[in-house]
N, C-alpha and C positions, 0 to 999 in steps of 0.2 A: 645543215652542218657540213663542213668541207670534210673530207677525207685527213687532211693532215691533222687536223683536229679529234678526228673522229680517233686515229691512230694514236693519238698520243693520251688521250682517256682510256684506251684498251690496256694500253702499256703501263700508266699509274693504277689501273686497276690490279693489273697480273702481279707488280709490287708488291702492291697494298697485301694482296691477298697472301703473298707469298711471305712479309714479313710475320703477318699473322700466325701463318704457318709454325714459321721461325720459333718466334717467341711460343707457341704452345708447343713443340719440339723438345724444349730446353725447361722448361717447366714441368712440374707435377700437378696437381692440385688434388688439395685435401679437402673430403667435408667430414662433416663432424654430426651427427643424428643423436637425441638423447631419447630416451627411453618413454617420456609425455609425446613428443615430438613423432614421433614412429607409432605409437600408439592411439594418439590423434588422427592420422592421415590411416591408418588400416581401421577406424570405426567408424570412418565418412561410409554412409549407403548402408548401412547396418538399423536394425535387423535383415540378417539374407534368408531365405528359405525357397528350397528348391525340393522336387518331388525325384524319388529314383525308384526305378523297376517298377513302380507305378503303386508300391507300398509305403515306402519310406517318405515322409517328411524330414526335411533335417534345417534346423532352421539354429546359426549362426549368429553371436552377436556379443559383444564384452571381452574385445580383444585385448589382450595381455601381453607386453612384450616385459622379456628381462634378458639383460645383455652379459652376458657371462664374460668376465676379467681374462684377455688372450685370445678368446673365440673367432673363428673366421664365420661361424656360424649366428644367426639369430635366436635366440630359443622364446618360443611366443606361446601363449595358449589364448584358448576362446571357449565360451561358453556354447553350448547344444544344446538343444531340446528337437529328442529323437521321437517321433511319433509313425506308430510303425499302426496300419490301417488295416483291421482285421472287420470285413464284412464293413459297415455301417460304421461301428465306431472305432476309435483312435483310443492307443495306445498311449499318451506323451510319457517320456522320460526324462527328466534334467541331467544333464550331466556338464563333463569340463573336458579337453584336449589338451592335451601338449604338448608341441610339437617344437624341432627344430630343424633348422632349413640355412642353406645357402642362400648368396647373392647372387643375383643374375643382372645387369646392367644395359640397356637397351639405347643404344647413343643415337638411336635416328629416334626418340622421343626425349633423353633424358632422364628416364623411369628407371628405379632400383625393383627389381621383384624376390618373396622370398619364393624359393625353388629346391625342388627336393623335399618336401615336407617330411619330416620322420618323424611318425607320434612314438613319443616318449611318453606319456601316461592318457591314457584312457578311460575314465571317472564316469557310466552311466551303469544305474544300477536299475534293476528290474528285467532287461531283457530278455527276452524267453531264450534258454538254452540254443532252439533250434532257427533261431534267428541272430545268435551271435555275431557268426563268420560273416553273415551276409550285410549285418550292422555296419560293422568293420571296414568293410567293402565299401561303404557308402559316404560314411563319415570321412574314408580316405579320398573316396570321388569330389566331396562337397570343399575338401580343403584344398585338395590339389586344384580345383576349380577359382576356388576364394582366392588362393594367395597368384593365381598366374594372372586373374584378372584385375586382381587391386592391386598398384604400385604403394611402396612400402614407401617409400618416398620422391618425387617431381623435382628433378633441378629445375630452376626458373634464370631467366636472366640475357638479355643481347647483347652482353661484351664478346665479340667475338674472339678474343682470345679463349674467353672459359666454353663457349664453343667447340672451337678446334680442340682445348684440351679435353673437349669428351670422347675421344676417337677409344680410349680404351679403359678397360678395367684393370688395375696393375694389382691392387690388393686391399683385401678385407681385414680389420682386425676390430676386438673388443679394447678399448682403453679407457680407463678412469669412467666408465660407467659410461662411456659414447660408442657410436659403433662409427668407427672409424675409415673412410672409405677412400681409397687415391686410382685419379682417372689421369692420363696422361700419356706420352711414348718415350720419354727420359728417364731411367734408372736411378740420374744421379741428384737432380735437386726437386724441394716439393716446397710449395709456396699453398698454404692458407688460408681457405675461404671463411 
């Protein structure tokens, strides 16, 4: 290939790229998540169970999302069963979590995470007194683990336009029972995925 040639594909490239640009610039872009949908994509790989302090079993599974009307937040829970390993035999306990968490958006994969876990209710009954706090401890370890390693939701897709428009997180909100997400670097208009 000759140089002037070669020159003049660099140049319609740097364009190309640059209108892309452009156009995700001046755009917003909205997605939209419902509460099956979100709750679907956090039960992929479920059952989890994982060992801490080398007592605790804590084994994960029957996730719950419910999307509170205004929220920036997720509020989600998931089922437990704590098994706490004294000598030879185990302990189980059933219980439930509740927890609610922020957005976190990750634009060199496309992945939404919930972040920040705050357990809001706490449902396991039996635990011995002097294993409470250290319960606690654990169940928070196994969540902050669960929700940082499974994405809550994958954008998918090679238009490069929605691409470019993933360079940022502009704002989270709960609407009409969706949880409502805009990625973009334009304040002023938002276009609907």
């Amino acid at each position: 290939m000759n140089s002037r040639r070669w020159i003049m594909l660099s140049v319609l490239a740097v364009l190309l790229i640059g209108g892309v640009v452009l156009i995700a610039a001046q755009n917003d872009y909205e997605y939209r998540f419902t509460e099956p949908q979100l709750q679907e994509k956090l039960g992929a790989r479920l059952p989890l169970t994982r060992t801490y302090l080398f007592i605790f079993d804590v084994t994960l599974d029957g996730p719950r999302v419910d999307l509170v009307e205004g929220s920036d937040r997720v509020a989600a829970g998931i089922d437990i069963i704590l098994n706490i390993k004294l000598g030879d035999s185990g302990v189980p306990l059933a219980g439930a979590v509740d927890i609610s968490g922020a957005i976190d958006y990750q634009p060199e994969t496309g992945e939404f995470f919930l972040t920040d876990p705050v357990i809001e209710a706490l449902r396991i009954q039996g635990v011995p007194e002097r294993y409470a706090d250290q319960s606690r401890s654990v169940i928070e370890s196994a969540l902050a683990e669960y929700y940082k390693t499974r994405p809550i939701w994958s954008l998918e897709g090679t238009d490069a336009a929605k691409m470019a428009g993933r360079l940022l997180l502009k704002d989270v909100t709960v609407e009409d029972e969706e949880l409502v997400v805009t990625l973009g670097l334009n304040k002023n208009k938002s276009r609907k995925i």
